[in-house]
Backbone as ProteinMPNN parsed JSONL, in Angstrom:
{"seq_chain_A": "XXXXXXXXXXXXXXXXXXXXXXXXXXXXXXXXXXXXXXXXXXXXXXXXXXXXXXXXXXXXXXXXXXXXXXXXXXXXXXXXXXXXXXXXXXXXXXXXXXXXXXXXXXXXXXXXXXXXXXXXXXXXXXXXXXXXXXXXXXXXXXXXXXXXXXXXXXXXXXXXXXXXXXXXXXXX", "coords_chain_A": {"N_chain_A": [[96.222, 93.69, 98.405], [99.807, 93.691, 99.066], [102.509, 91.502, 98.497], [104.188, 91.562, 100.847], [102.419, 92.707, 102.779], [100.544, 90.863, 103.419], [102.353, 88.553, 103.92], [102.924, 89.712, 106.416], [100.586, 89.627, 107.676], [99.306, 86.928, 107.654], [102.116, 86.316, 109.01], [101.528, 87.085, 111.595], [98.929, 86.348, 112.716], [99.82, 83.692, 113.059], [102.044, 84.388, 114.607], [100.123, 85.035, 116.731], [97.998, 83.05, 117.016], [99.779, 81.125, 117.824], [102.305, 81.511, 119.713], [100.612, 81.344, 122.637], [100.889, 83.266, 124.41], [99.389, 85.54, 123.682], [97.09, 84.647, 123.124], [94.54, 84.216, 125.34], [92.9, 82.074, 126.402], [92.715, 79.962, 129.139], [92.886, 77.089, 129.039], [92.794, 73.949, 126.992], [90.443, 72.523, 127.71], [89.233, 74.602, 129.307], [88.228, 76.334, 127.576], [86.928, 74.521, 125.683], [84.402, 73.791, 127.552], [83.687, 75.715, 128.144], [81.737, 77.478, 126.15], [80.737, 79.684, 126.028], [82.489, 81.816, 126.706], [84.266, 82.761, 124.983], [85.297, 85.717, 122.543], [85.187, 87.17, 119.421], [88.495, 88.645, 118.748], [90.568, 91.034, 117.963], [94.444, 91.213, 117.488], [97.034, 93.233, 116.597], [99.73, 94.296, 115.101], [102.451, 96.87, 114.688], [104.188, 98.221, 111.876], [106.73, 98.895, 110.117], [106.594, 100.087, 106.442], [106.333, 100.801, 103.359], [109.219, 98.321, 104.121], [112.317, 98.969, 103.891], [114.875, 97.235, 101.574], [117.447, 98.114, 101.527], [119.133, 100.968, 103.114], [120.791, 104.063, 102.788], [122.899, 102.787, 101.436], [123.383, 100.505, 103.325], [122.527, 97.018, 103.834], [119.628, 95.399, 104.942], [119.929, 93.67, 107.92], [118.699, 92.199, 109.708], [115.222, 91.638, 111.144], [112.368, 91.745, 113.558], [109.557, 90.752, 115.308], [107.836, 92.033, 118.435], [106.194, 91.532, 121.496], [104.829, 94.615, 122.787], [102.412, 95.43, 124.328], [100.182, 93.254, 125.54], [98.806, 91.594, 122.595], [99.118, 93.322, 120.763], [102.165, 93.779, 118.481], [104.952, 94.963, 118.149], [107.794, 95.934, 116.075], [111.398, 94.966, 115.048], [114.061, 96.756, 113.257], [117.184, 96.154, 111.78], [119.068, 97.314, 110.079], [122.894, 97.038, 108.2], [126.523, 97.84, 108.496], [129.555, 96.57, 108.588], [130.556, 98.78, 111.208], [128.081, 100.683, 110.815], [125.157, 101.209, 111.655], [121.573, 101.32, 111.207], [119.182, 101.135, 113.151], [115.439, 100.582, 112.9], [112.553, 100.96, 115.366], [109.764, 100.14, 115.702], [106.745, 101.167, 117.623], [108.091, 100.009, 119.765], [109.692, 101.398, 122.452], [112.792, 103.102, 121.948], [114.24, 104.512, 123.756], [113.494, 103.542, 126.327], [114.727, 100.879, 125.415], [117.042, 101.395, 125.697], [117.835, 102.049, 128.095], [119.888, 102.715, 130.219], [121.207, 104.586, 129.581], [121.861, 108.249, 129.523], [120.104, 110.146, 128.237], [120.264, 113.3, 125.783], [118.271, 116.041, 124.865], [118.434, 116.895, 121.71], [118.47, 120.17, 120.028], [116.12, 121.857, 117.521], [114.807, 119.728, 115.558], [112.396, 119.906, 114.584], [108.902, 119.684, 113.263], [107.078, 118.019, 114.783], [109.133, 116.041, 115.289], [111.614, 114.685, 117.098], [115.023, 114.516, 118.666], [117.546, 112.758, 120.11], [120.656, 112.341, 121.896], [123.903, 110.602, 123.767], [126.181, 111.768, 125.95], [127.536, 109.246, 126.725], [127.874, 107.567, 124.586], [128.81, 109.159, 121.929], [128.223, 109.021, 119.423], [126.171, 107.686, 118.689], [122.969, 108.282, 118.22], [119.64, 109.129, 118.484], [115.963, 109.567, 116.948], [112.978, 110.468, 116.955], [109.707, 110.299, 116.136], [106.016, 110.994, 115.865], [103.266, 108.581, 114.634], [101.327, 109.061, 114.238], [99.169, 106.937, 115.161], [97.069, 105.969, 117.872], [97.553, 104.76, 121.134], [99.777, 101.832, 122.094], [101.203, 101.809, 119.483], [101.949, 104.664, 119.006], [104.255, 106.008, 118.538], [107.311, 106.15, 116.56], [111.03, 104.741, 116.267], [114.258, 105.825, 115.175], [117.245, 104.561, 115.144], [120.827, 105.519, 115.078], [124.18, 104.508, 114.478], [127.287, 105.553, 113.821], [127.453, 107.068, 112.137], [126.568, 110.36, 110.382], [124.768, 112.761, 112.882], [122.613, 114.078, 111.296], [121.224, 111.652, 109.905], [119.541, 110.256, 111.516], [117.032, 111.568, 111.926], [116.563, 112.203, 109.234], [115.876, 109.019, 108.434], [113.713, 108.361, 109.533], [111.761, 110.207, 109.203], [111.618, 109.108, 106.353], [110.135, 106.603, 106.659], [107.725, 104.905, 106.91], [104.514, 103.885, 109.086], [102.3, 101.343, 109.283], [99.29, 99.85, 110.678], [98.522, 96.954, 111.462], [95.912, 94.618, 111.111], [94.469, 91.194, 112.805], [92.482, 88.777, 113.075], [91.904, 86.842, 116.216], [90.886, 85.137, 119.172], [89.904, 85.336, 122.159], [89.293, 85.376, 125.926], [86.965, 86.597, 128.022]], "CA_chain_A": [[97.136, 93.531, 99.522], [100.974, 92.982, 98.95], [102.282, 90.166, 99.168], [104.605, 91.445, 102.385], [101.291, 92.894, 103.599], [99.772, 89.523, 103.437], [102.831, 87.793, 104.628], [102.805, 89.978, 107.773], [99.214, 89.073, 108.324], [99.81, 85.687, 108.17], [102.58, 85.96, 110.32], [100.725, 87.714, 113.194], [98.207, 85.176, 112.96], [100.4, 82.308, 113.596], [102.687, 84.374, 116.479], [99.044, 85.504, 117.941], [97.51, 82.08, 117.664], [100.727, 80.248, 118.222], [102.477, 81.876, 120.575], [100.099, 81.168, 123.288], [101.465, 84.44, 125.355], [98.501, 86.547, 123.615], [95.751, 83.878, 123.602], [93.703, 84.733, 126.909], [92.768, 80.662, 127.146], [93.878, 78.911, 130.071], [93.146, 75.531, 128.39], [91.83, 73.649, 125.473], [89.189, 72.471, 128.523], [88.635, 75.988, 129.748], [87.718, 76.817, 126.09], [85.666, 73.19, 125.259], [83.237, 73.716, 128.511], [82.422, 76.879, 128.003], [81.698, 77.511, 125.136], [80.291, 80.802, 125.971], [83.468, 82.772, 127.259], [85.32, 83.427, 124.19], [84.678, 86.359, 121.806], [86.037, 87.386, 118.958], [89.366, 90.404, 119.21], [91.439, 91.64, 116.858], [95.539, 91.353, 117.579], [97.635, 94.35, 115.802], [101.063, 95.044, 114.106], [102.95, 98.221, 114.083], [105.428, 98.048, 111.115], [107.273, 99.952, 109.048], [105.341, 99.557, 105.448], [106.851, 99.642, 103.185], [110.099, 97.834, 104.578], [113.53, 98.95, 102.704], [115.984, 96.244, 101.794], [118.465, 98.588, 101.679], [119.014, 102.437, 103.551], [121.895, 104.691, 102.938], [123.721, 101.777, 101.272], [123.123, 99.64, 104.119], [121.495, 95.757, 103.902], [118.424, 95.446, 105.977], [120.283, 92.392, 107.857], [117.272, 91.34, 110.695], [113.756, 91.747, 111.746], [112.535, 91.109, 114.493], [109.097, 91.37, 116.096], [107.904, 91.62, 120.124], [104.945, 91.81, 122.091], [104.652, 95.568, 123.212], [101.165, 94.972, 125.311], [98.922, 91.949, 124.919], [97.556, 91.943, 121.24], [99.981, 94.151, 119.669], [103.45, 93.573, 117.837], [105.797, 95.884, 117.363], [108.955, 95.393, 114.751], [112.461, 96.516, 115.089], [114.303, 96.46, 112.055], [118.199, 96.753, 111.296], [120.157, 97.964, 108.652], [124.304, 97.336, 109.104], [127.278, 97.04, 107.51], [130.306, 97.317, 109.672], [130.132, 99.794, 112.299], [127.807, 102.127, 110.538], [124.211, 101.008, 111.797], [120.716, 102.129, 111.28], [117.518, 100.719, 113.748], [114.203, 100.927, 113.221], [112.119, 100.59, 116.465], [108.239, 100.799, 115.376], [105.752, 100.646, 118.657], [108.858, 99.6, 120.546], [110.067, 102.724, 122.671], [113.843, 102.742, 121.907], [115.041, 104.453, 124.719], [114.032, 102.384, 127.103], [115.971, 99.844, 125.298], [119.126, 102.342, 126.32], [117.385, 102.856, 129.736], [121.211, 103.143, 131.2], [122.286, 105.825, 129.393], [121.644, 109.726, 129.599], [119.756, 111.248, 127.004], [120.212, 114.718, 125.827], [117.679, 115.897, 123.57], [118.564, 118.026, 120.567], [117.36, 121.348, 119.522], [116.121, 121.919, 116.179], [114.398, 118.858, 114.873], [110.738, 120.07, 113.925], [108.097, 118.936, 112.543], [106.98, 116.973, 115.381], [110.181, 115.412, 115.797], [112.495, 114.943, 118.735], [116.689, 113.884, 118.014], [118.458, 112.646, 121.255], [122.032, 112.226, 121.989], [123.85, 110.568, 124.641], [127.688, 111.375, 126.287], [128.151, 108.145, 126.642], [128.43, 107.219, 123.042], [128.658, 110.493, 121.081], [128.016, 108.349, 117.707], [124.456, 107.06, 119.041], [121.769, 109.118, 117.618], [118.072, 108.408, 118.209], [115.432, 110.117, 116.543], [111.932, 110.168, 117.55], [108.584, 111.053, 116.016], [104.521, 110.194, 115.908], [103.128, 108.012, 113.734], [99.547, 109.153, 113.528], [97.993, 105.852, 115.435], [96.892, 105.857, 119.04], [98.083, 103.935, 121.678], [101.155, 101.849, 121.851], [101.89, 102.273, 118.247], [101.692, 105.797, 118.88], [105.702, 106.584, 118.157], [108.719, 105.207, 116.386], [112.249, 105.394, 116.679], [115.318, 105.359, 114.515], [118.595, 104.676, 116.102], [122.18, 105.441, 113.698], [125.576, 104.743, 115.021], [128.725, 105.334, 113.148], [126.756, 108.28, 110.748], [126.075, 111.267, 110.561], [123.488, 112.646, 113.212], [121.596, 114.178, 110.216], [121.224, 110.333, 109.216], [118.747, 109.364, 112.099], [116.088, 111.989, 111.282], [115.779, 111.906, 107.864], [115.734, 108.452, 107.939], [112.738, 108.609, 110.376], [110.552, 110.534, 107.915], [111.179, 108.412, 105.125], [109.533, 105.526, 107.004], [106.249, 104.742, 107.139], [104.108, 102.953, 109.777], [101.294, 100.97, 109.261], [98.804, 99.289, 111.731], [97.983, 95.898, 110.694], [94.798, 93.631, 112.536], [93.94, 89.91, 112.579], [90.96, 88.191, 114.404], [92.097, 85.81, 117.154], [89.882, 84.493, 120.406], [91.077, 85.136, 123.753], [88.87, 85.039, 126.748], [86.672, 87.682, 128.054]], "C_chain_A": [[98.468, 93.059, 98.946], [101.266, 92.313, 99.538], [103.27, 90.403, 100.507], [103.721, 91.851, 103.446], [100.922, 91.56, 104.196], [100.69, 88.506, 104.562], [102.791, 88.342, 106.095], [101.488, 89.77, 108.076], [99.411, 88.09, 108.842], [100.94, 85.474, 109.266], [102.196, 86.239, 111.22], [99.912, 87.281, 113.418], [98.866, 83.965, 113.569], [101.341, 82.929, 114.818], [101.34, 84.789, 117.315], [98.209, 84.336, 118.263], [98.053, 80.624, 118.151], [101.636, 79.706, 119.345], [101.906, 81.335, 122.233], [100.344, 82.235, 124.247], [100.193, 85.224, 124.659], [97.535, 85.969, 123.883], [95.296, 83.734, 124.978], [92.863, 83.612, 127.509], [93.017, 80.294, 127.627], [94.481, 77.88, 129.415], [92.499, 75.914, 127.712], [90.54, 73.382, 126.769], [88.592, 73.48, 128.731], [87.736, 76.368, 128.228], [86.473, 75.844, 125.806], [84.788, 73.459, 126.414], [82.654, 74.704, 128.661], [82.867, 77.681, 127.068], [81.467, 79.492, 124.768], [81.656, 82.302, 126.408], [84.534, 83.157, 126.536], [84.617, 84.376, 123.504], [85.62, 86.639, 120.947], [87.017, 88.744, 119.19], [89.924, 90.27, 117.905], [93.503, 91.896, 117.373], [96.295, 92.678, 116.259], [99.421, 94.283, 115.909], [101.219, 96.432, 113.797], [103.995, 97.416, 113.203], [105.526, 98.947, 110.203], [107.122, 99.366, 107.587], [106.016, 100.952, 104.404], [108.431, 99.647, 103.577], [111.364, 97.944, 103.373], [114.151, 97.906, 102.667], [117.264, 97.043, 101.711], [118.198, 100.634, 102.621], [120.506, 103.217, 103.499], [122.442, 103.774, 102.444], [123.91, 100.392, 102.424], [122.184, 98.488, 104.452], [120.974, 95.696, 105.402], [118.882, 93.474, 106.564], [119.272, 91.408, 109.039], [116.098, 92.307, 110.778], [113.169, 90.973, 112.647], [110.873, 91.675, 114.927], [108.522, 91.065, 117.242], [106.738, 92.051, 120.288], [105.261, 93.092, 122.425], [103.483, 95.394, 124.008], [100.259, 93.389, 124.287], [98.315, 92.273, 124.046], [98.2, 92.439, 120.783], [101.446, 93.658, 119.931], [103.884, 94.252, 117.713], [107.216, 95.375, 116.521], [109.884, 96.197, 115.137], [113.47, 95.671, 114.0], [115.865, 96.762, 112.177], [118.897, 96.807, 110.067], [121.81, 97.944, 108.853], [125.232, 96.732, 107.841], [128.425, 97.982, 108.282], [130.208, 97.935, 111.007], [128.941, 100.395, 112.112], [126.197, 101.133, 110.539], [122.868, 101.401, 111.978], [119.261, 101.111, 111.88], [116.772, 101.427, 114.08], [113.172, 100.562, 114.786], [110.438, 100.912, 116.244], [107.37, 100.592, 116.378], [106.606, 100.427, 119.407], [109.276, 101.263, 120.827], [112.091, 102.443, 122.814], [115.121, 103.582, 122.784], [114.422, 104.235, 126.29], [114.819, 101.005, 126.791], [116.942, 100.251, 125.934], [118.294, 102.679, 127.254], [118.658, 103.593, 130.531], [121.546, 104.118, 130.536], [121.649, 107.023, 129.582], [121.011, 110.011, 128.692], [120.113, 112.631, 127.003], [119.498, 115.538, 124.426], [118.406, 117.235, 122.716], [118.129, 119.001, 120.047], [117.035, 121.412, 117.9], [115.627, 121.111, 115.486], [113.215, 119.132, 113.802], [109.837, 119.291, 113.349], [107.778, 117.619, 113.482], [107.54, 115.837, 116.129], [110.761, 115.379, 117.104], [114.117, 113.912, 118.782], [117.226, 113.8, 119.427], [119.979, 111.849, 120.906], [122.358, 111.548, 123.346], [125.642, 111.098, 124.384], [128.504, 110.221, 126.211], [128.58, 107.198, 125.617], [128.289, 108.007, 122.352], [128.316, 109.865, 119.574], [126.746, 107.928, 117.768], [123.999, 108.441, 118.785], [120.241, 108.703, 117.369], [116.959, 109.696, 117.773], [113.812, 109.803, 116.535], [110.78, 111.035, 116.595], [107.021, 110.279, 115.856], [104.003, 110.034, 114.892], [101.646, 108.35, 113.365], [98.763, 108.057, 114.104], [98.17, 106.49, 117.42], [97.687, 104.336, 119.825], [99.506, 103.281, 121.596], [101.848, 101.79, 120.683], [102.039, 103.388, 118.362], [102.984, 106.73, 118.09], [106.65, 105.517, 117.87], [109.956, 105.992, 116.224], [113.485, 105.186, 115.221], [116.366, 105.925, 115.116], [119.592, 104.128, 115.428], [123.347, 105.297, 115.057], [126.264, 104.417, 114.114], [128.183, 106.781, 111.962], [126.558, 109.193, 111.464], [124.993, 111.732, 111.607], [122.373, 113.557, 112.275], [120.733, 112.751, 109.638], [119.673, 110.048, 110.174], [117.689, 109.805, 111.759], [115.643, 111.88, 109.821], [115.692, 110.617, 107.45], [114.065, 107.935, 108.811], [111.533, 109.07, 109.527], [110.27, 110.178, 106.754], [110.855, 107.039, 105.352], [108.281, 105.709, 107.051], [105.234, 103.873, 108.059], [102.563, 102.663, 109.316], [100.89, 99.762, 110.391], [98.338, 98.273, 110.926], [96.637, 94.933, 112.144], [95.006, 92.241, 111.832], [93.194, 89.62, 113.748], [92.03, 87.203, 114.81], [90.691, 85.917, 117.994], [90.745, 84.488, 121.242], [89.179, 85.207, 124.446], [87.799, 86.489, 127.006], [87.374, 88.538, 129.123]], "O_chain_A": [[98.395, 92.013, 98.3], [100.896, 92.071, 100.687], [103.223, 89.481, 101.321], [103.903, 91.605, 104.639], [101.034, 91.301, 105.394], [100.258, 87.914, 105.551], [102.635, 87.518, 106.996], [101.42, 89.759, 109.305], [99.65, 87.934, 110.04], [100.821, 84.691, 110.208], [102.557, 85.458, 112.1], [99.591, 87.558, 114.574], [98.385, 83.359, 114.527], [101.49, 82.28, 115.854], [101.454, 84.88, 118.537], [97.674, 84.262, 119.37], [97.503, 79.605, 118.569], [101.843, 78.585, 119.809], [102.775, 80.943, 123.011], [99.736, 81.911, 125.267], [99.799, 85.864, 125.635], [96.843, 86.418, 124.797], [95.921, 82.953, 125.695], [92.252, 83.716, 128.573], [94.007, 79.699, 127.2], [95.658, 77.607, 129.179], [91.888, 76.953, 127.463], [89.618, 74.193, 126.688], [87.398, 73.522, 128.432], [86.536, 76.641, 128.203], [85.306, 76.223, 125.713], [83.753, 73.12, 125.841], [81.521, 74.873, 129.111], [83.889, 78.363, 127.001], [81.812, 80.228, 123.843], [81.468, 83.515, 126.317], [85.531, 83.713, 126.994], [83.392, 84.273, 123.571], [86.799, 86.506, 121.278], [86.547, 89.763, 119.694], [89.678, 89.463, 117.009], [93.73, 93.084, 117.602], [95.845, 92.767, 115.116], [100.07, 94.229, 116.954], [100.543, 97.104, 113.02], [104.538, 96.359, 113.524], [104.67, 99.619, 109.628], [107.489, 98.201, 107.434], [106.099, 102.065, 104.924], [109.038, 100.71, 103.448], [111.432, 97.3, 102.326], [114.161, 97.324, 103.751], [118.267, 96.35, 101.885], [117.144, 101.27, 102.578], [121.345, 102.821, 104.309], [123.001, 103.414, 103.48], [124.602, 99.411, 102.15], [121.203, 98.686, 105.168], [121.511, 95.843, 106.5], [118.481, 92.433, 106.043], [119.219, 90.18, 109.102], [116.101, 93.509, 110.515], [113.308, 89.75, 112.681], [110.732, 92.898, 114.932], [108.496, 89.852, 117.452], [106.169, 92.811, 119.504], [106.49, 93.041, 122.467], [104.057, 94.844, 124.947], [99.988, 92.915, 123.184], [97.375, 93.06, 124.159], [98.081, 92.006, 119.636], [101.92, 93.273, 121.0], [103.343, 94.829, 116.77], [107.448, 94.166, 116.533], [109.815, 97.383, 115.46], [113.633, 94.455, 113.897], [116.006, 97.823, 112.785], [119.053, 95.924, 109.224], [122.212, 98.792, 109.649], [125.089, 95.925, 106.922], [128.473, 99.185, 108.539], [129.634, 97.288, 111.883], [128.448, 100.785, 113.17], [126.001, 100.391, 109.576], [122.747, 101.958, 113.07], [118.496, 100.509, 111.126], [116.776, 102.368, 114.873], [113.425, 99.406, 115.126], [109.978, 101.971, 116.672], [106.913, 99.469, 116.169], [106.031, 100.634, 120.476], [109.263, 102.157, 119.98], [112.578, 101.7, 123.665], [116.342, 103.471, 122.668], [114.93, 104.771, 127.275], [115.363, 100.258, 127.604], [117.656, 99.57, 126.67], [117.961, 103.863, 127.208], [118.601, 104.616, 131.213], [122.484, 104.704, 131.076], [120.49, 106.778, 129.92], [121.878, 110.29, 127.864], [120.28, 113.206, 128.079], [119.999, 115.631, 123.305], [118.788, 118.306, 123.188], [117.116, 118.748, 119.395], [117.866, 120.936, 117.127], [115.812, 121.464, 114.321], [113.104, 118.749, 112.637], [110.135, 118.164, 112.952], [108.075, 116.47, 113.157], [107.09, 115.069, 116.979], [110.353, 116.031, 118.064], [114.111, 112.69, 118.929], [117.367, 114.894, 119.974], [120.286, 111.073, 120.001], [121.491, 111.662, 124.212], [126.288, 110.994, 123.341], [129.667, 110.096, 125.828], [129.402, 106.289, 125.724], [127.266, 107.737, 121.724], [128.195, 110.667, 118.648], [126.181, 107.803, 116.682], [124.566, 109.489, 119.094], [119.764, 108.133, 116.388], [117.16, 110.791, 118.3], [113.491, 108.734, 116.016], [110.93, 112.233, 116.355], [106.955, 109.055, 115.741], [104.014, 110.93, 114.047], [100.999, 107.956, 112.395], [97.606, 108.018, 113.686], [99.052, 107.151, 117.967], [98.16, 103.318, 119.321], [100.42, 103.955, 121.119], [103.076, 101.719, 120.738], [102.623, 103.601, 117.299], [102.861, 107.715, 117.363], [106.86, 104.462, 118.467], [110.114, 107.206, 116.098], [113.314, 104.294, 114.389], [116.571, 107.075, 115.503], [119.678, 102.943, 115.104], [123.333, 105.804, 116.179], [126.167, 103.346, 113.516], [128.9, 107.193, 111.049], [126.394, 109.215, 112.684], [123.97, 111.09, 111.37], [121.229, 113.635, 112.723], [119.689, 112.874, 108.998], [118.703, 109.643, 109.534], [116.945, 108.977, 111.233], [114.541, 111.525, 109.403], [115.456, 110.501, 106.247], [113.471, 106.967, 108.334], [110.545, 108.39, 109.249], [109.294, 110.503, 106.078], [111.158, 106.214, 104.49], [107.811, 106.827, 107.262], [105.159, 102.774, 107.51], [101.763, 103.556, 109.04], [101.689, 98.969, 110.89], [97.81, 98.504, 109.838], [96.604, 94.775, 113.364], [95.504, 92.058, 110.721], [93.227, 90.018, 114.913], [92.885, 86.775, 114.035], [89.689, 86.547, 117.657], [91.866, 83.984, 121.303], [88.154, 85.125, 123.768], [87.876, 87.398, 126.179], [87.11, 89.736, 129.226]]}, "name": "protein", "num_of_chains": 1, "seq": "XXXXXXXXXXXXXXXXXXXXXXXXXXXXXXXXXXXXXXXXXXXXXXXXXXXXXXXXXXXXXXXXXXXXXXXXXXXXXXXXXXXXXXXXXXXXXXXXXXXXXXXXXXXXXXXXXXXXXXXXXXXXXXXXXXXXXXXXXXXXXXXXXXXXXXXXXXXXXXXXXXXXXXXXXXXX"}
């Protein structure tokens, strides 16, 4: 296991048994009296694996990751320098982030893909394709502004997602 494997374990252990938003315990009482109503689960991580520190010349300057449904994490990653910005969105669907704007999808992507555009910022470029897991990891996004829209796809296929688990206890 590498050690950013490892460290993302560990961290999804401590936001899944820290947090208290995934743990399915009311209380520490609810838990101490009955003893019988926990079982073990498994919490999950989408992330992009392995994680560039740099893309296109651009420092990987946050990470960030969010509940997507109870039990799973998704990661959204940026890349920036100046104007010219490249986010990752792994398990997170990244246009409902831009719910307000228009999409207009793009012809020509292939390979599974799918490249949207909006009017409303002709420099936004999101790029969409499936990661091979079920459920809400199922698709990730990469979203360029200030580049090329060649930039969002190919930086889309040179990502990689991986599903990560850890045991927690929630409730039944």
């Amino acid at each position: 296991m590498s050690d950013r494997t490892h460290g993302l374990a560990m961290l999804l252990a401590l936001v899944v048994l820290g947090a208290g938003g995934c743990s399915r315990v009311d209380s520490v009482e609810s838990a101490v009296t009955d003893p019988g109503t926990t079982r073990p689960a498994t919490a999950e991580a989408c992330i992009a694996s392995p994680r560039p520190d740099a893309i296109r010349g651009l420092p990987l300057v946050d990470a960030q990751t969010s509940r997507i449904v109870p039990d799973v994490l998704g990661e959204k990653l940026t890349w920036r320098v100046g104007k010219r910005e490249v986010v990752a969105y792994v398990g997170i669907n990244a246009l409902d982030v831009f719910e307000d704007l228009d999409f207009v999808r793009r012809p020509g992507a292939g390979s599974g893909l799918k490249v949207w555009t909006t009017r409303a910022y002709p420099g936004l470029v999101v790029a969409e394709g499936p990661t091979g897991y079920q459920g809400p990891c199922d698709r990730y996004y990469v979203v360029t502004q200030g580049l090329l829209p060649s930039v969002a796809p190919a930086v889309l296929t040179s990502l990689r997602v991986q599903l990560l688990s850890a045991p927690t206890m929630r409730t039944k």
